[in-house]
C-alpha positions as CSV (number, residue, x, y, z in Angstrom):
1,X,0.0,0.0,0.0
2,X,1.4,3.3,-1.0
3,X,0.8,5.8,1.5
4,X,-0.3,9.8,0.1
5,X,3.2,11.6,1.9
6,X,3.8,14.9,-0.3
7,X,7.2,15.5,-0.4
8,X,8.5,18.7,2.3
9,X,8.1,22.2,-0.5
10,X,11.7,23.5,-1.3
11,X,13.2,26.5,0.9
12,X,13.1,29.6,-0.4
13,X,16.3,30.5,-1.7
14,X,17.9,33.5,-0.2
15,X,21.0,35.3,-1.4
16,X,23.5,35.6,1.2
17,X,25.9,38.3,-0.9
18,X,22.5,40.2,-0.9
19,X,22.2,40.6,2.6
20,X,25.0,42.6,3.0
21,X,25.2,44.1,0.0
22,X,21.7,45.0,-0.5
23,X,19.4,47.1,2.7
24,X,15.9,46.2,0.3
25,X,17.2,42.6,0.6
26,X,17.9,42.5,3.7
27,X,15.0,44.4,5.1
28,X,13.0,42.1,2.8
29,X,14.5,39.1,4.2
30,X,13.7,40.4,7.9
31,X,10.0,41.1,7.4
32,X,9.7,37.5,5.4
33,X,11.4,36.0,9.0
34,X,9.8,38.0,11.6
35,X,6.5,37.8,9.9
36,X,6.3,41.9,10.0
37,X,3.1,42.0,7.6
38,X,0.0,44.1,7.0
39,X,-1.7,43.5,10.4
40,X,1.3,44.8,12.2
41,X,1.1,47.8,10.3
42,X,-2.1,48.6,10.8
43,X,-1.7,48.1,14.8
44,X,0.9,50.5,14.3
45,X,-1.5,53.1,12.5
46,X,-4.1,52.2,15.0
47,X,-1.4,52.9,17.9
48,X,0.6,55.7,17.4
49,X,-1.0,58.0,19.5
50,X,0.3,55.1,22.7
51,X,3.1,55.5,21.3
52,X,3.4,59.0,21.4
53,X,2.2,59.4,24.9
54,X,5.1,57.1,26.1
55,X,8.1,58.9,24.3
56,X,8.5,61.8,27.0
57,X,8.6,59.0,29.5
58,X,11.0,56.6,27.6
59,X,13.7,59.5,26.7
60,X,13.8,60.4,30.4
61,X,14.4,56.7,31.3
62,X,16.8,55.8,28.9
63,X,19.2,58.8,29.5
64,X,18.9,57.9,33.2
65,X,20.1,54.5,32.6
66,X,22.6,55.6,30.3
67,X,24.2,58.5,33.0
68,X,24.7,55.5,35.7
69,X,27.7,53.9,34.6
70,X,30.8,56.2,33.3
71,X,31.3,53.9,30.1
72,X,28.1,55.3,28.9
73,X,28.3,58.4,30.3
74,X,31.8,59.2,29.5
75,X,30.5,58.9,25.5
76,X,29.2,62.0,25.9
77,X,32.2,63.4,26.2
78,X,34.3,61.3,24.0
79,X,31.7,60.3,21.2
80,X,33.6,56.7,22.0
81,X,32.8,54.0,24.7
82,X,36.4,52.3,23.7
83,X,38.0,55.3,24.5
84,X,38.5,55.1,28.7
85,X,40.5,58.7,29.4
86,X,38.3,59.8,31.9
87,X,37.2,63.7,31.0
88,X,38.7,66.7,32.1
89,X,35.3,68.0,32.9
90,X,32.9,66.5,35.7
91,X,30.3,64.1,34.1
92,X,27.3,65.4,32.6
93,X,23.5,65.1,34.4
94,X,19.9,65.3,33.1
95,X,20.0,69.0,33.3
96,X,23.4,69.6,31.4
97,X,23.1,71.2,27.8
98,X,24.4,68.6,25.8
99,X,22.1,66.0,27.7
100,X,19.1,67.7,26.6
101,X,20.0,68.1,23.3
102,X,20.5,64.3,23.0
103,X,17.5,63.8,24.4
104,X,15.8,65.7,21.8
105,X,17.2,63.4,19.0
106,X,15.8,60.4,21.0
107,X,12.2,62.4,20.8
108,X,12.9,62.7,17.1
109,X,14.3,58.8,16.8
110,X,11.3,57.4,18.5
111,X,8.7,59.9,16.9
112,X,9.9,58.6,13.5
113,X,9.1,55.5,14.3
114,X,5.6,56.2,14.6
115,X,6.0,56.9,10.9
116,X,4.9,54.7,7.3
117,X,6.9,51.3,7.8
118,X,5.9,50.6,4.0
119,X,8.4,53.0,2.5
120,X,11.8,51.8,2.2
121,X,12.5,55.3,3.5
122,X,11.9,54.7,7.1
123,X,14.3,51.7,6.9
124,X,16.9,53.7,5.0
125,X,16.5,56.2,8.4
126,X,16.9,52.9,11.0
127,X,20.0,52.3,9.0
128,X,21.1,55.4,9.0
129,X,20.6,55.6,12.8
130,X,22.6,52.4,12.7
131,X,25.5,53.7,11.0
132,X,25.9,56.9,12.8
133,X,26.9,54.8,15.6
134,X,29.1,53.0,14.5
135,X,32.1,55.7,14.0
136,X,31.6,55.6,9.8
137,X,31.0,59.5,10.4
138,X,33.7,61.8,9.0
139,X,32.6,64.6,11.0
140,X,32.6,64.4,15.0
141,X,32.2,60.1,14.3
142,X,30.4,58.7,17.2
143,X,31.5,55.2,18.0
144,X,29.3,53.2,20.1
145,X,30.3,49.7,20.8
146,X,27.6,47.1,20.2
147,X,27.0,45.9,23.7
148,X,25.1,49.7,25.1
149,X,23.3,49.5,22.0
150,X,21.7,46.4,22.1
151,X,21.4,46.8,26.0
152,X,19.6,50.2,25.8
153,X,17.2,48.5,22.7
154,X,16.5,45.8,25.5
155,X,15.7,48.4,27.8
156,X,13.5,50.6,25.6
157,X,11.7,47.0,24.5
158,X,10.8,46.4,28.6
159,X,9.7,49.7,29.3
160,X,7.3,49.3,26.0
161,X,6.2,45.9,26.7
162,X,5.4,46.3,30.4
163,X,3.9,50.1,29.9
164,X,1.3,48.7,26.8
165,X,0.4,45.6,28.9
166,X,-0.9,47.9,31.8
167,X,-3.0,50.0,29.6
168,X,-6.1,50.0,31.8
169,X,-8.3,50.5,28.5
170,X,-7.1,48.7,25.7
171,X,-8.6,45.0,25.0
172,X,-5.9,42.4,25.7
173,X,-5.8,41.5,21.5
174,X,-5.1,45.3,21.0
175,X,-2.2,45.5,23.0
176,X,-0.4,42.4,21.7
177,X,-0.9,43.2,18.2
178,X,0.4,47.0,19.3
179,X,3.4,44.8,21.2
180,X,4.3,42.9,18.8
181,X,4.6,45.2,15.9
182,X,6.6,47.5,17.6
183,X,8.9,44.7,18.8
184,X,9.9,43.4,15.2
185,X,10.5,47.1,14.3
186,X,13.3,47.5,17.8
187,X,14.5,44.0,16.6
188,X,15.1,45.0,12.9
189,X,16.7,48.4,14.5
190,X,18.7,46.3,16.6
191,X,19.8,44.1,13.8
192,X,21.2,47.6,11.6
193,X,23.3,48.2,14.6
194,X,25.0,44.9,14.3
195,X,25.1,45.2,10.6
196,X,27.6,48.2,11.5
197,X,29.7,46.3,14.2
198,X,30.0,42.5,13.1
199,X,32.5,41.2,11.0
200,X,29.7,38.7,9.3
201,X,29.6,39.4,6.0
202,X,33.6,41.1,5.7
203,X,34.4,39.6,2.6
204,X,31.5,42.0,0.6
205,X,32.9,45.1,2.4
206,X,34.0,46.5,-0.8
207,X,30.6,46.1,-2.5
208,X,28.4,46.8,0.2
209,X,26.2,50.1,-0.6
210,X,27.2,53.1,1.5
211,X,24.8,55.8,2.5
212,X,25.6,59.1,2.2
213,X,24.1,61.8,4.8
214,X,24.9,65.3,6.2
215,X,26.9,64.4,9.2
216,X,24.8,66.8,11.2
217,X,22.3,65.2,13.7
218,X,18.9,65.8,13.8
219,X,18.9,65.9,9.3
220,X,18.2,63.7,6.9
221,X,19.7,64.8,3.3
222,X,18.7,68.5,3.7
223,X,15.8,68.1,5.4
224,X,15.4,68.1,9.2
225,X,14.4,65.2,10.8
226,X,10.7,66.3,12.3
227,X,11.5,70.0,13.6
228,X,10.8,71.3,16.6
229,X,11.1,74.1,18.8
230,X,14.4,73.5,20.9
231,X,13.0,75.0,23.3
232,X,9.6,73.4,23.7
233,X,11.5,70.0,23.2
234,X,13.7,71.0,26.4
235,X,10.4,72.1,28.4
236,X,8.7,68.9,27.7
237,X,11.9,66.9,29.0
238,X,11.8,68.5,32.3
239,X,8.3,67.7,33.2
240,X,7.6,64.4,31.3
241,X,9.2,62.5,33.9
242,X,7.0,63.4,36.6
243,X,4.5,61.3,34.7
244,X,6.1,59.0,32.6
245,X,6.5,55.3,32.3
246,X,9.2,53.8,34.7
247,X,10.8,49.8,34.4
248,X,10.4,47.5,37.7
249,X,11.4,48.9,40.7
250,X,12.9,45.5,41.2
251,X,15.3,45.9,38.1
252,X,18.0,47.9,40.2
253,X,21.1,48.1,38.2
254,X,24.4,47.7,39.9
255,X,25.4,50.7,42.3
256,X,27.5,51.3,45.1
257,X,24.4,51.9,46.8
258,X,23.2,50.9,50.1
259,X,20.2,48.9,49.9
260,X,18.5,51.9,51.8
261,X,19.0,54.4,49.5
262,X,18.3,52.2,46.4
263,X,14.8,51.6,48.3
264,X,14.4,55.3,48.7
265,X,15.4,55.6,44.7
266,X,13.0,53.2,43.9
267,X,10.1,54.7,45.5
268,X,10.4,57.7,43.4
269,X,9.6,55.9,40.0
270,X,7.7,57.7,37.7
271,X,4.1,56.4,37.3
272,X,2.7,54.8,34.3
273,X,0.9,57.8,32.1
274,X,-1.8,56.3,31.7
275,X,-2.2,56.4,35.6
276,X,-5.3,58.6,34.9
277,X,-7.3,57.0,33.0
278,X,-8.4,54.2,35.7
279,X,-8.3,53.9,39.3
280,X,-5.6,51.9,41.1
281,X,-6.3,48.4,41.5
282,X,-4.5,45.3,43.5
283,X,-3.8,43.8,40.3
284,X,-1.5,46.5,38.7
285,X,1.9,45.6,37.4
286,X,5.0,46.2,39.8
287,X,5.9,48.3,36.9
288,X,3.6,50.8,38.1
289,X,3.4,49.6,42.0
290,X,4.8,52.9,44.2
């Protein structure tokens, strides 16, 4: 008796050469895997204004985390985190010029991201972000090594996933189709970092495309990258963190802290943004738990 098995379809071929040589391949190749499709799209259109109320929130957060240890901090001074000459100057805090104008960019970054995923424009500006990193800048090159970037992409993904999953309003199916497509978008961010800082892929070096973009931040080509008022963008920094999302108080990084004044830190979190919209309840994440 012959038994009906169909043979297993052929794998779809993919070019390697293409994947380093090509961003539209590449990008193609990482929607195809991570399944990034129409419906995750349209949660993102659906979305964006969750997004948007987080950003304030997140910026504060992440330049927070990234002022705790000097090999982040000291970047701000050297543009390098392989470079350890510890600066002439005292290190920088929330309220130092330079730190807001960072900030701002990171408004801009995350803003843009709230922006048409079906152009390959908006992956051409993720891989710009992920070149500018890497030191391949001729002017002022800021070299970033890997390990911050993915870290702080991690820490932007926790804050997102815990702060979305808390929404008091949204329907459970709403908030992991909202999850979801903004996760595939940090992991194909986080993937045009490493394209700029692992070796995989070396041998096409001298035939992989190279982008070319004023080396000022805060443009693309001639145009400025969603312009704002400086000024407002500065106002909006010192008071979104009175309100804005904060990670688990239980995620303390290491300090030379005593555990008493890591408690008292922790008690200040910020709360969740969406805080009032619906009264506190017993079942609220830690994330939100002061």
């Amino acid at each position: 008796m012959e038994y009906g098995f169909k043979a297993p379809p052929e794998p779809k071929h993919v070019d390697r050469k293409l994947l380093y040589t090509s961003l539209e391949e590449r990008i193609k190749y990482l929607h195809a895997f991570l399944d990034f499709n129409s419906s995750d799209v349209e949660a993102l259109v659906s979305g964006t204004k969750y997004i948007k109320q987080l950003i304030p929130a997140v910026v504060n957060l992440v330049y927070k985390k990234l002022l705790e240890c000097d090999i982040t901090s000291r970047a701000f001074h050297t543009r390098n985190t392989v470079d350890e000459t510890e600066p002439e100057e005292d290190y920088l805090d929330e309220d130092a010029p330079q730190i807001k104008r960072r900030k701002m960019f990171l408004r801009w970054y995350l803003t843009r991201l709230c922006q048409d995923p079906t152009t390959m424009d908006f992956w051409r500006y993720l891989n710009k972000v992920g070149m500018m990193h890497s030191g391949q800048v001729r002017r002022s090159p800021l070299n970033i090594e890997y390990i911050h970037l993915g870290a702080c992409m991690g820490y932007i993904q926790d804050i997102w996933i815990e702060a979305m999953m808390s929404h008091p309003h949204l329907s459970l199916r709403r908030k992991i189709a909202l999850v979801r497509a903004v996760n595939k978008i940090l992991w194909i961010q986080n993937d045009l970092f490493a394209r700029y800082h692992c070796s995989d892929g070396e041998e096409f070096a001298d035939e992989m495309s190279v982008m070319s973009f004023d080396d000022q931040e805060g443009y693309l080509g001639d145009k400025r990258i969603l312009g704002s008022s400086s000024n407002s963008s500065v106002d909006d920094d010192r008071s979104s963190i009175s309100s804005g999302v904060a990670p688990s108080t239980h995620s303390v990084a290491p300090s030379t802290k005593t555990s008493t004044s890591v408690a008292a830190s922790a008690s200040k979190t910020s709360v969740c943004p969406f805080a009032d919209m619906a009264k506190p309840s017993s079942t609220e994440t830690k994330i939100w738990a002061n």
